[in-house]
One Martini backbone bead per residue (centre of mass of N, CA, C, O) as a GRO file, in nm:
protein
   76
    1UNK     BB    1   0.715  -0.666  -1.431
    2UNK     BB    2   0.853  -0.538  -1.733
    3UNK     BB    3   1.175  -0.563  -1.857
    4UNK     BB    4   1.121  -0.290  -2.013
    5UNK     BB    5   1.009  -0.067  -1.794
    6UNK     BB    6   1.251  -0.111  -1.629
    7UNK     BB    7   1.467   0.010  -1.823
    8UNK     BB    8   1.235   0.227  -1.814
    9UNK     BB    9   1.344   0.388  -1.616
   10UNK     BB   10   1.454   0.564  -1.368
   11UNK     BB   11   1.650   0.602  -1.076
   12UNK     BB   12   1.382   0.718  -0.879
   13UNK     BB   13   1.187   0.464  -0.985
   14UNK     BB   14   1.315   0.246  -0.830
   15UNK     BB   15   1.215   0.364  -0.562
   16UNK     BB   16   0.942   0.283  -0.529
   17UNK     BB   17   0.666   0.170  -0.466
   18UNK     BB   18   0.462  -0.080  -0.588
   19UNK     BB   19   0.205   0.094  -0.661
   20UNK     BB   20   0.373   0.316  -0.838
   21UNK     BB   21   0.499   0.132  -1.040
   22UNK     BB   22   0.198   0.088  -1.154
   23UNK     BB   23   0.100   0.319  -1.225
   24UNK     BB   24   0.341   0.378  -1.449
   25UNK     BB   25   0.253   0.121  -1.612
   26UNK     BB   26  -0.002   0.277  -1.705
   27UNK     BB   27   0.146   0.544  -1.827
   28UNK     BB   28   0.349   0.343  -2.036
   29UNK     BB   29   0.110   0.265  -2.212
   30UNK     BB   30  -0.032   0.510  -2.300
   31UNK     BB   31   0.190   0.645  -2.430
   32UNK     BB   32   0.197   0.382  -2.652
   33UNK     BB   33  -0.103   0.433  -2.738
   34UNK     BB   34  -0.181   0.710  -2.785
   35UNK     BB   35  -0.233   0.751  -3.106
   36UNK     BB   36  -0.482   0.556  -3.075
   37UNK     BB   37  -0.655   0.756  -2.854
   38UNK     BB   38  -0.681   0.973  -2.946
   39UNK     BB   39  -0.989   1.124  -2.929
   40UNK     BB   40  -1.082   0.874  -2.748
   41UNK     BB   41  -1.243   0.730  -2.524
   42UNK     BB   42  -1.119   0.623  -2.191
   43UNK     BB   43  -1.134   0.354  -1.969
   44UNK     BB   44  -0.968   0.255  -1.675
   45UNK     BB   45  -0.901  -0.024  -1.536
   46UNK     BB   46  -0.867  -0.197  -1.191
   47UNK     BB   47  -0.769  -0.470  -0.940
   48UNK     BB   48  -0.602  -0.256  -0.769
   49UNK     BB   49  -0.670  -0.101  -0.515
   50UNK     BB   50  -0.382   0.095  -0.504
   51UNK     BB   51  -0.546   0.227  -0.804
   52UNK     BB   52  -0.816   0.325  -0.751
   53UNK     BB   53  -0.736   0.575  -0.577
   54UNK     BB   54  -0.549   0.744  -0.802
   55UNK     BB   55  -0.778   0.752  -1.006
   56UNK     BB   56  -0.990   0.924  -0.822
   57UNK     BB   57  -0.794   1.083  -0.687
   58UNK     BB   58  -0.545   1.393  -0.592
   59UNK     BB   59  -0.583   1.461  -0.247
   60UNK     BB   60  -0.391   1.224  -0.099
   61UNK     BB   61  -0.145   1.303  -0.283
   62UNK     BB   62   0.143   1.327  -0.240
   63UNK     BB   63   0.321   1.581  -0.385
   64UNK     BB   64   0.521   1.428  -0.543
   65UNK     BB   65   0.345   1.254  -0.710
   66UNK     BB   66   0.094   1.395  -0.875
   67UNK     BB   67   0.209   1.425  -1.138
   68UNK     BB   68   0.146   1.129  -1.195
   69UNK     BB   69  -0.160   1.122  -1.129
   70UNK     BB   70  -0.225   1.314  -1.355
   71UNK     BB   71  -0.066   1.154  -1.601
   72UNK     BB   72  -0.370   0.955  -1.577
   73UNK     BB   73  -0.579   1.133  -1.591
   74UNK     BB   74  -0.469   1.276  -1.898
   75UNK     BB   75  -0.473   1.018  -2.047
   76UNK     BB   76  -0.788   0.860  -1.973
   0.00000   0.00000   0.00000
């Protein structure tokens, strides 16, 4: 993980599990290129097993983290 991410961590998002930490890591790249994706059809992929389950649906995605994974599904 990249230490500017890490910087932007909260404080509760420091302690996720790693496979967590790595969705964040996708969530805050769409973030900082939001401007240039806007309207622009983008398909996000990855080689990361368990980022694979959480792109794919959030319905095994236990409730309190749902939330992270809509805002994977709502940037891609």
């Amino acid at each position: 993980m990249n230490s500017k991410i890490l910087e932007e961590l909260k404080i509760h998002e420091k302690n996720y599990p790693t496979h967590d930490l790595e969705l964040v890591v996708v969530v805050f790249a769409l973030k900082i290129w939001l401007h240039y994706l806007y309207g622009v059809h983008v398909d996000a992929f990855t080689n990361q097993k368990s980022l694979q389950l959480y792109m794919g649906s959030t319905a095994h995605v236990e409730e309190d983290k749902k939330e992270l994974a809509r805002d994977v599904h709502r940037f891609a």
